[in-house]
C-alpha angles and dihedrals in degrees: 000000000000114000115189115187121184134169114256093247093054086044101054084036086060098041082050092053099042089045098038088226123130097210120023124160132237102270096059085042101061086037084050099052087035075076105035075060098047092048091048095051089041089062094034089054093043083058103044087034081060085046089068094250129137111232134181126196140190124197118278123267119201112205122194100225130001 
């Protein structure tokens, strides 16, 4: 399982940097970071996968709060 927490300010800074928008709402912020997440596990699979290592993934959930 990969767990990324990250504080809500770091989050909508990198959403604002991903989208190029300077105010998005929360809603386009957890959708945004939905996809940060997916890209992330995507590269992190293709490296383990060349390992020689099975992995499964789901798609990515964004939660507000732990």
């Amino acid at each position: 399982m990969l767990v990324l927490i990250f504080k809500r300010d770091i989050a909508k800074k990198a959403c604002q940097m991903f989208l190029g928008e300077d105010n998005p709402d929360e809603d386009i912020i957890k959708d945004a970071l939905s996809e940060f997440i997916n890209i992330i596990g995507g590269k992190a699979k293709t490296v383990l996968t060349n390992s020689g290592m099975v992995v499964n993934m789901t798609l990515p959930k964004s939660f507000d709060s732990l």
